[in-house]
C-alpha positions in Angstrom: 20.5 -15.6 5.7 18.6 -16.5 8.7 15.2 -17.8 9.2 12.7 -15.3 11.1 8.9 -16.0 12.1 5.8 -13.6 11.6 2.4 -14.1 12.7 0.8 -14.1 9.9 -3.5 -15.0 9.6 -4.1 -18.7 8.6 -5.8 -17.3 5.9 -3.6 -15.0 4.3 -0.4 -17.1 4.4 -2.7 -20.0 2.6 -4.2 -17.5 0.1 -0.8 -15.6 -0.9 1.4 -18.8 -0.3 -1.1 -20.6 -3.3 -1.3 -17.3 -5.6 2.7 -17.8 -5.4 3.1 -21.0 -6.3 0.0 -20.4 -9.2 2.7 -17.7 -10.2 5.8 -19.6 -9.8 7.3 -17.3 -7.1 9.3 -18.0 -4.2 7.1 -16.3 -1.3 10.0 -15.5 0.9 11.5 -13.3 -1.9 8.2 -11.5 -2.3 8.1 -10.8 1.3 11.4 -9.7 1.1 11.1 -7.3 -2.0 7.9 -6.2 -0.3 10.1 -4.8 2.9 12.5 -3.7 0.8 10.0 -1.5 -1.3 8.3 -0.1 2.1 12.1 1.0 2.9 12.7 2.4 0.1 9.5 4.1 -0.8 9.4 5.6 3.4 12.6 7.1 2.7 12.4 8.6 -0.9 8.8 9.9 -0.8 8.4 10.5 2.7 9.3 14.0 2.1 7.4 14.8 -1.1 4.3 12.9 0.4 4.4 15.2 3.6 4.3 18.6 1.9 1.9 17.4 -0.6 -0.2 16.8 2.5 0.5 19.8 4.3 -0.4 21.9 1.0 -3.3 19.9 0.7 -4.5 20.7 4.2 -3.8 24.3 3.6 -6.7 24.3 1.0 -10.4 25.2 1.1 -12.5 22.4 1.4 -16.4 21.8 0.1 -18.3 19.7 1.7 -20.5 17.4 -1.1 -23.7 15.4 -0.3 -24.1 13.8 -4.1 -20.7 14.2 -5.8 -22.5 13.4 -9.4 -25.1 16.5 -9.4 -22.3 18.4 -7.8 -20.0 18.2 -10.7 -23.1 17.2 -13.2 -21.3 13.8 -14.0 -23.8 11.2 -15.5 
């Protein structure tokens, strides 16, 4: 394993580096299983996602000013 370097804000390194150790995790693994989700997820539901979009944008849209009295929610 080598060591790499991000640029990362101050700020969010301090805040996720202190809700990891509040946690007991090991940040770099989190990192780490975070890439390897985005991998995985980009490649298994790329697909799916894309013709859920296209079917989506195939549909007849409304245009709502007040979504409550639209749909009388209250």
């Amino acid at each position: 394993m080598s060591v790499k370097s991000f640029s990362i804000s101050d700020d969010i390194y301090e805040k996720y580096s202190s809700e990891c150790k509040r946690l007991g995790l090991n940040m770099s693994k989190q990192i780490e299983n975070f890439m390897k989700f985005q991998l995985e997820e980009e490649f298994v539901v790329r697909e799916e996602y894309t013709k859920k979009i296209r079917k989506i944008r195939k549909e007849k849209f409304i245009p709502v000013e007040d979504f409550d009295n639209q749909f009388d929610i209250s």
